[in-house]
C-alpha positions in Angstrom: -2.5 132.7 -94.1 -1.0 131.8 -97.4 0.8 128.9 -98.9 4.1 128.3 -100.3 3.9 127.7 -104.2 6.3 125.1 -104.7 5.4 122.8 -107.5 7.0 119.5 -109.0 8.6 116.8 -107.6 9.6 116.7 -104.2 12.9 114.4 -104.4 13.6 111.9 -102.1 11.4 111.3 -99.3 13.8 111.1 -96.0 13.6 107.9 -94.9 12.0 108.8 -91.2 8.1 109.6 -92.6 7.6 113.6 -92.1 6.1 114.9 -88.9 2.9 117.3 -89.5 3.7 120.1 -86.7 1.9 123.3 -86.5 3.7 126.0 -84.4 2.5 129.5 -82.9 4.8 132.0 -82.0 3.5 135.4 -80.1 5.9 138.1 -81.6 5.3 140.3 -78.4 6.7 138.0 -75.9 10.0 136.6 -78.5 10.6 139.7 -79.0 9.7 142.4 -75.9 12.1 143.5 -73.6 10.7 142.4 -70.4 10.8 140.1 -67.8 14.3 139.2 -67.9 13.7 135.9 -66.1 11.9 133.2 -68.2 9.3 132.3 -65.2 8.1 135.5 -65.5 7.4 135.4 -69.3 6.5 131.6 -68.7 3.6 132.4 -66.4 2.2 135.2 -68.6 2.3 132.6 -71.7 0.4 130.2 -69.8 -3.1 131.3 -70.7 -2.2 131.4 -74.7 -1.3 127.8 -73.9 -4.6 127.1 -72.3 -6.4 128.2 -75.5 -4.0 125.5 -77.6 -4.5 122.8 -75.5 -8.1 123.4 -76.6 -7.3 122.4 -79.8 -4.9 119.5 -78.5 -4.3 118.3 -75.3 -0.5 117.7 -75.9 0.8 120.9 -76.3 4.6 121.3 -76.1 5.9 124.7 -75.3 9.5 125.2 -76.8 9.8 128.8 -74.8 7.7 131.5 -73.8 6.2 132.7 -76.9 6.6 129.7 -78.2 4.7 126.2 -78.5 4.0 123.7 -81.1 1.2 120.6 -81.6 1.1 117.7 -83.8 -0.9 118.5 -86.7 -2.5 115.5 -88.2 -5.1 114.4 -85.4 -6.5 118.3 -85.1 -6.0 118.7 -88.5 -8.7 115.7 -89.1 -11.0 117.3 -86.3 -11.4 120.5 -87.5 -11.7 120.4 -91.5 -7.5 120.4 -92.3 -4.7 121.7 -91.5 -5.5 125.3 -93.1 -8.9 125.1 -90.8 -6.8 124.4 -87.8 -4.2 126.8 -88.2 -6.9 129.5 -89.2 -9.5 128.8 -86.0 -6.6 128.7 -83.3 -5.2 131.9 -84.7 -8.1 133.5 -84.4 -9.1 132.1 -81.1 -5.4 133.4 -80.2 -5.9 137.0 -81.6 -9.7 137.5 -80.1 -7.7 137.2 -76.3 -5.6 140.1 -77.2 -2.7 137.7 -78.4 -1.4 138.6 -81.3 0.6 135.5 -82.8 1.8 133.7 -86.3 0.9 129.9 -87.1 2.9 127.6 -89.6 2.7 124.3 -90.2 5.3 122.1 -92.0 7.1 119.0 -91.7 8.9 119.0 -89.2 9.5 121.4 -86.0 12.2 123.6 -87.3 10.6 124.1 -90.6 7.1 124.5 -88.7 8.7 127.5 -86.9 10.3 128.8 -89.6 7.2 129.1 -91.6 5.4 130.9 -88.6 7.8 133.7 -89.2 6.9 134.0 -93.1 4.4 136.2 -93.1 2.5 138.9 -91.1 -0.1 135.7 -90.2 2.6 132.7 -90.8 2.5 130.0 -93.7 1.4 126.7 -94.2 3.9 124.4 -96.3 2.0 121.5 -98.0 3.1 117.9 -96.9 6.0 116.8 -99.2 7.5 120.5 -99.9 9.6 121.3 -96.9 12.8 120.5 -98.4 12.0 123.2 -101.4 10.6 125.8 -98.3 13.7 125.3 -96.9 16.6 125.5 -100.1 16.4 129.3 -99.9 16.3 130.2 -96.2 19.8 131.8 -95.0 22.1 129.7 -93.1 21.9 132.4 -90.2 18.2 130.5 -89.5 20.5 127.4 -88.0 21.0 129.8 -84.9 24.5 127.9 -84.4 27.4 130.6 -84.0 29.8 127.8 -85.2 28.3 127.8 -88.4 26.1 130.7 -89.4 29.5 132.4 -89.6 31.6 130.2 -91.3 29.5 128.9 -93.7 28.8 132.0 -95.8 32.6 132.5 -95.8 32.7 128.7 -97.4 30.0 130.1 -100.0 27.5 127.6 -98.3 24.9 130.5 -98.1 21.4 129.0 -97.7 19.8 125.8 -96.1 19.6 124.4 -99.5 23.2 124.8 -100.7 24.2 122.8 -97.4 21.5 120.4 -97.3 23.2 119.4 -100.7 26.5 118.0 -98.8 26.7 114.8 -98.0 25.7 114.1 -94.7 28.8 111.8 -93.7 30.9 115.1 -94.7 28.8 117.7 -93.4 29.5 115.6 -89.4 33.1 114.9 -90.4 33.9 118.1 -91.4 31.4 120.5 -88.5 31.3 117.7 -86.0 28.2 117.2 -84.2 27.0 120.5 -84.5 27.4 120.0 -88.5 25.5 116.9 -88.4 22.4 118.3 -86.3 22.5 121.5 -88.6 22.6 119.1 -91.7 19.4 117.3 -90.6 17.1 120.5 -90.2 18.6 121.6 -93.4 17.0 118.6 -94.7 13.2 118.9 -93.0 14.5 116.5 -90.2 14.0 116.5 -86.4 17.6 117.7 -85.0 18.2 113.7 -84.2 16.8 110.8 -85.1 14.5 109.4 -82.3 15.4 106.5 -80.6 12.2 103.7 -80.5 11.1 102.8 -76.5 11.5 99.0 -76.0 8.0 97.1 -74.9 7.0 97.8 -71.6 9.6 99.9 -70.8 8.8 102.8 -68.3 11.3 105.2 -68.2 9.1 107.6 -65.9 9.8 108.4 -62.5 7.2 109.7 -60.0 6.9 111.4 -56.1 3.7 111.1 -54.0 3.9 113.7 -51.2 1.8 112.8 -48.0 0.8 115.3 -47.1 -0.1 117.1 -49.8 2.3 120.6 -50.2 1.1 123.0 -50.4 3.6 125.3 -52.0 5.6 124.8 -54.7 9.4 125.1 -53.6 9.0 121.2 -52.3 8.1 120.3 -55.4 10.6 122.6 -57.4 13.4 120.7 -55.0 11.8 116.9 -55.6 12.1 117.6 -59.2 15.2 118.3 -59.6 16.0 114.9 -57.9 13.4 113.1 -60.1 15.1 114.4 -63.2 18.9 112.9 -61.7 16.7 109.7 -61.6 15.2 109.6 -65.0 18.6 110.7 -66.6 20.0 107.7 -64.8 17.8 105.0 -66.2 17.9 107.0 -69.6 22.2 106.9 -69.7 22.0 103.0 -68.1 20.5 102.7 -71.7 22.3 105.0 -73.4 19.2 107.6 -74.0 18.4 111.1 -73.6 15.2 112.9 -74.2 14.8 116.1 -75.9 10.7 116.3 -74.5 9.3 115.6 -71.0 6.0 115.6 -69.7 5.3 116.8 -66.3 2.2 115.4 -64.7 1.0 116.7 -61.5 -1.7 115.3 -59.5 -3.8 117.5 -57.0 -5.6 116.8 -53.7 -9.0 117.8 -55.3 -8.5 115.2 -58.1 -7.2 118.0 -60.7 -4.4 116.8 -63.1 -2.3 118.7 -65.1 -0.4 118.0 -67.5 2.4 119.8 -69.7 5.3 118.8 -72.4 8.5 120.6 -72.7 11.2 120.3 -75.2 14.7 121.6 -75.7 16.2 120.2 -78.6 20.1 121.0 -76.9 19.3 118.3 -74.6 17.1 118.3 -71.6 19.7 118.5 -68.1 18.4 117.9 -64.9 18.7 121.4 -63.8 16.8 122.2 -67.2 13.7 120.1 -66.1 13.6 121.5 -62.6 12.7 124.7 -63.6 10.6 123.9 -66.3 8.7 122.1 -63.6 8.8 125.3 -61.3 7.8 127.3 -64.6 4.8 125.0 -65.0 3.7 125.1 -62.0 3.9 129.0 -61.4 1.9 129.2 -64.3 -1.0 127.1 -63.3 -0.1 128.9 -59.7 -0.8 132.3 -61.8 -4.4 130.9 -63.1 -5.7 129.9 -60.3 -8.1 132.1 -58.0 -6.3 131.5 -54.9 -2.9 132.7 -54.2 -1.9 130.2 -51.6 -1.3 127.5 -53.2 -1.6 125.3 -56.2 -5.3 123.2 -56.8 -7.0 122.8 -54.1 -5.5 121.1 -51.1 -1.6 120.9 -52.3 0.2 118.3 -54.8 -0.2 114.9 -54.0 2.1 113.5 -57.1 4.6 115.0 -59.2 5.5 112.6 -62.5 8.1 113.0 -64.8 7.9 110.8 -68.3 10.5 110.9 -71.1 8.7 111.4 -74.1 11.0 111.7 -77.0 13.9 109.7 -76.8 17.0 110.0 -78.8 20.6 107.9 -78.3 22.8 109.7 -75.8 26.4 110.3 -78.1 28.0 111.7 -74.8 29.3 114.5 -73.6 33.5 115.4 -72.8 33.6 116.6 -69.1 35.9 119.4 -68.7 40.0 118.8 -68.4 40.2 119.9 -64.7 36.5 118.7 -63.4 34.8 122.3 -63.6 31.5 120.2 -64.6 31.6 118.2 -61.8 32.4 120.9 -59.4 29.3 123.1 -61.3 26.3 119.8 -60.5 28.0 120.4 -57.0 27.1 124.2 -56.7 23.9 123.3 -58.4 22.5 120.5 -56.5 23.6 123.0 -53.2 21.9 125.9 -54.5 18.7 123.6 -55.6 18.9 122.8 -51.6 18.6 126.2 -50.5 16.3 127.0 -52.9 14.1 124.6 -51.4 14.4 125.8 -48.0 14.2 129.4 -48.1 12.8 130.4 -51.5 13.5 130.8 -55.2 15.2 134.2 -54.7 17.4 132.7 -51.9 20.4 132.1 -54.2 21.0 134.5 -57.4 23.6 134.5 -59.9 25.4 137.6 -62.0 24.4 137.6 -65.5 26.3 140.0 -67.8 23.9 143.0 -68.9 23.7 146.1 -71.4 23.4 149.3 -69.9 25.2 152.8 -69.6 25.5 152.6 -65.6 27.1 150.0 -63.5 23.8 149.4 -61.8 22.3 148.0 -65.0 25.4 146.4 -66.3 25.1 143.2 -64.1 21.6 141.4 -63.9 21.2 139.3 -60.7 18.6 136.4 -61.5 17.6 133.4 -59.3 20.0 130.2 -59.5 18.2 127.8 -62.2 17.7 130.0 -64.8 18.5 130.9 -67.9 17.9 134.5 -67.5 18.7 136.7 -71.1 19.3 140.3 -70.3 16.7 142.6 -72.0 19.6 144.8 -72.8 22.5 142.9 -75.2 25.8 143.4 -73.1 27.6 143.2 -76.5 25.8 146.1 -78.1 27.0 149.4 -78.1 25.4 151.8 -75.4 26.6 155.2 -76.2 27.4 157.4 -72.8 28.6 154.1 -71.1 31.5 154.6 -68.9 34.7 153.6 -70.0 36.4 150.7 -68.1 37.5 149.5 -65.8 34.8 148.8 -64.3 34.1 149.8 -60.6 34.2 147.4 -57.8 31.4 148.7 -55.3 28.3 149.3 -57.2 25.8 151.2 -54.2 22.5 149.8 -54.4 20.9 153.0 -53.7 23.0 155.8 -54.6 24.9 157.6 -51.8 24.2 161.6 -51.3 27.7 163.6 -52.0 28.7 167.7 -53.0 31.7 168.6 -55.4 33.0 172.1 -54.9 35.4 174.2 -56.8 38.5 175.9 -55.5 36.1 178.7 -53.9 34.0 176.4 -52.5 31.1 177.2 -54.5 29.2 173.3 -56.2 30.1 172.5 -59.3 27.3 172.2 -62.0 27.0 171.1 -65.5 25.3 173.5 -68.0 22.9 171.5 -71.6 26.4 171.7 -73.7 28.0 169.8 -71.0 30.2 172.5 -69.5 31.6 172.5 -66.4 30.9 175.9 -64.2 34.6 174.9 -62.8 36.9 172.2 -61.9 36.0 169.6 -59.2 38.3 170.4 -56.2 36.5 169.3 -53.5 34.6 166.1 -52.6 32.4 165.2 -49.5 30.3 161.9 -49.2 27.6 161.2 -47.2 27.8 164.8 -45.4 31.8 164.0 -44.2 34.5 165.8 -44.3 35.6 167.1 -47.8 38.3 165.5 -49.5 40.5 167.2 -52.0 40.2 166.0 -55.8 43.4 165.0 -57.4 42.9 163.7 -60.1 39.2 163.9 -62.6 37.4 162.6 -65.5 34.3 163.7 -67.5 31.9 164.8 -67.9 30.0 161.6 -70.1 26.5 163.1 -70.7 23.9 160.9 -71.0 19.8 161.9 -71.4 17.3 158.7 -71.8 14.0 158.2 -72.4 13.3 161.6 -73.2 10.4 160.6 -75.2 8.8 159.5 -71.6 8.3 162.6 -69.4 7.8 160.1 -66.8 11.0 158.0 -67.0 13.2 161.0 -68.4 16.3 161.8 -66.8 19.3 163.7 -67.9 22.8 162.8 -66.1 26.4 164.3 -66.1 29.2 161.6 -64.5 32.5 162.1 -63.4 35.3 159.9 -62.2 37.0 161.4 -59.0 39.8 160.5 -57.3 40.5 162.2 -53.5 43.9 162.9 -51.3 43.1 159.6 -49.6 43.7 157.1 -52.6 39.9 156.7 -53.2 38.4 156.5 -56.6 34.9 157.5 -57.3 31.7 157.3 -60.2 29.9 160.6 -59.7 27.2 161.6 -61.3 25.3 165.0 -61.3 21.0 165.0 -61.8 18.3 167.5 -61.5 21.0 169.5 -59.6 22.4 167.0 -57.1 25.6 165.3 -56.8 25.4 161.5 -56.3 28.4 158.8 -55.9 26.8 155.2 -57.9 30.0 153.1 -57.1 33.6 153.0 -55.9 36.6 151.8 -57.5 38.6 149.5 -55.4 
């Protein structure tokens, strides 16, 4: 791990005191292709974030792949920050994890360092602001921005760190002014202080104890309407929550989870159900959670910020969208996770991978990038009927004899005839294609080489063909 080898005066110190944060990324789960649903990745990250909470018990993950800790108390503990950074690393690495540590002021900067170097960096206290001067705007990860800036000639953190910050909201709104205090080393907003003896936490004690986890899933999800209650009543929001969880057989467990766009209700819920599908995943038994079910499920703010508000859509769509959501939460609850899925846009060069169904709750990112180019694709529109498993079907020539496809993507003859499912044939009228595609043929096992065609027969019917290891297929229908 190296160190940054800024020198000389440091400028102004902000006037919130800088926060020591160490981060560790895992490059193979930011940056792998599967799962597509976060739970998934979330319970395979959970053991990484066993090992960190060795180091300190309040261990935050941001995403899977992703967590930081405070730096100063471990730091103290175990010889320095350079100590820490270089003992969790390799207690990391030694169980097959290979991951990056940084540490800097400040979360943003933190993570930014972790990406620095094959191992990460570790940005002495005071020099942040110089770490940051010379990182790209694109960093920011705020469309709004990292594309108009550059065309402003505002090209690195330090260029718009040297606005003013009273013209960097007026002019990019509130987007500008978040974006302006991580150009400057600063947490995204300034934290709000707790009043005295003020508990903002909200809690659920389940008698009897349950057993599985949808219950609690569902219970959460109310919880987190209560605690955003309280928080707007005093014109709050948090950007971390801890979920505690108390089991039969004494066990607590314990996690913090931040997401610096603004924790929602719906957001907490399935970090909860993340959480506890990860413990679920770590214990021996498959049947349920601890030994002898949850007895309490706690949620506490822990990083407050003031609420600035939100403008609710001009015809009530958001208000319509908590109604879906607190309805699928229900069903959820009653019948499963998978009960109730949503369509997410997906990459792909077949229809079948060009729509992503993941469960309601969350925030699924397709492994494949639907705004990429994936040559072979079929041209729109898009068919209506997509078959979940393909449908046998022949196409014939004129003399009855089956069409085939040679390596140069010739056609033996023209389709004439089409019969589905073993039915009567159908005359062709109208064709499109071939579109070759071959994938994966670096993996004899998943290699396949296609041919598709787009048919339309005598009775109005439009059809996506397509031709493997000798066999005629239909994949969808256009309606």
């Amino acid at each position: 791990m190296s160190r940054t080898a800024a020198a000389g005066d440091t400028g102004d110190r902000p006037a919130e005191g800088p926060r020591r944060v160490l981060v560790l990324r895992c490059p193979d789960w930011l940056a792998e292709e599967e799962p597509d649903v976060p739970g998934e990745a979330a319970r395979a990250f959970e053991p990484v974030v066993a090992i960190i909470e060795q180091f300190c018990p309040q261990a935050e993950v941001l995403r899977p792949g992703l967590a930081a800790i405070a730096a100063r108390g471990p730091a103290r503990y175990f010889g320095g920050e350079a100590a820490l950074a270089s003992k969790l690393a390799e207690s990391v690495c030694l169980r097959g994890y290979p991951c990056q540590v940084g540490v800097a002021d400040g979360l943003f900067a933190a993570d930014l360092a972790a990406q620095s170097g094959p191992g990460g960096l570790l940005v002495p206290p005071g020099e942040t602001p110089q770490f940051l001067s010379g990182v790209p705007v694109a960093a920011l990860r705020i469309p709004e921005l990292t594309d108009l800036l550059p065309k402003l000639g505002i090209r690195t953190l330090g260029e718009f760190a040297a606005l003013p910050a009273a013209e960097a909201g007026s002019r990019f709104g509130a987007q500008g002014t978040i974006a302006h205090r991580l150009a400057r080393g600063l947490d995204p907003r300034p934290l709000a202080p707790q009043p005295p003896r003020l508990d903002l936490s909200v809690q659920q004690v389940f008698d009897p104890p349950a057993e599985q986890s949808d219950p609690v899933i569902f219970t959460a999800k109310a919880l987190a309407d209560q605690m955003h209650a309280r928080l707007s009543a005093r014109g709050l929001a948090c950007v971390r929550v801890q979920v505690q969880v108390l089991c039969a057989d004494g066990q607590e467990l314990t996690r913090l989870w931040r997401h610096d766009g603004l924790l929602s209700a719906l957001a907490v819920a399935e970090r909860v159900r993340w959480q506890l599908e990860g413990w679920r995943a770590g214990q021996e038994r498959d049947d349920g959670i601890g030994t002898g079910g949850i007895t309490l499920l706690r949620l506490v703010p822990d990083q407050l910020v003031r609420a600035t508000g939100h403008q609710l859509s001009l015809w009530g769509e958001a208000v319509v969208s908590d109604r879906v959501a607190r309805a699928a939460i229900r069903v959820q609850a009653l019948l499963g996770q998978e009960a109730v899925t949503r369509p997410v846009l997906s990459g792909g060069r077949i229809p079948a991978e060009q729509v992503l169904l993941i469960p309601f709750g969350d925030s699924g990112t397709p492994r494949r990038p639907a705004d990429q180019p994936w040559p072979g694709q079929i041209p729109a529109p898009a068919p209506a009927t997509v078959y979940p498993e393909p449908r046998a079907a022949s196409v014939a020539d004129d003399a009855g004899a089956a069409v085939s496809v040679s390596g140069r993507a010739q056609l033996s003859a023209p389709p004439a005839w089409l019969s589905v499912d073993g039915g009567p044939a159908r005359a062709v009228t109208r064709w499109a294609g071939p579109w070759p595609v071959t994938e994966r043929w670096w993996d004899p096992a998943g290699a396949r080489r296609q041919a598709r065609f787009q048919l339309i027969t005598d009775d109005g019917n439009a059809w996506l063909t397509v031709l493997q290891d000798g066999q005629w297929l239909i994949e969808a229908r256009y309606d």
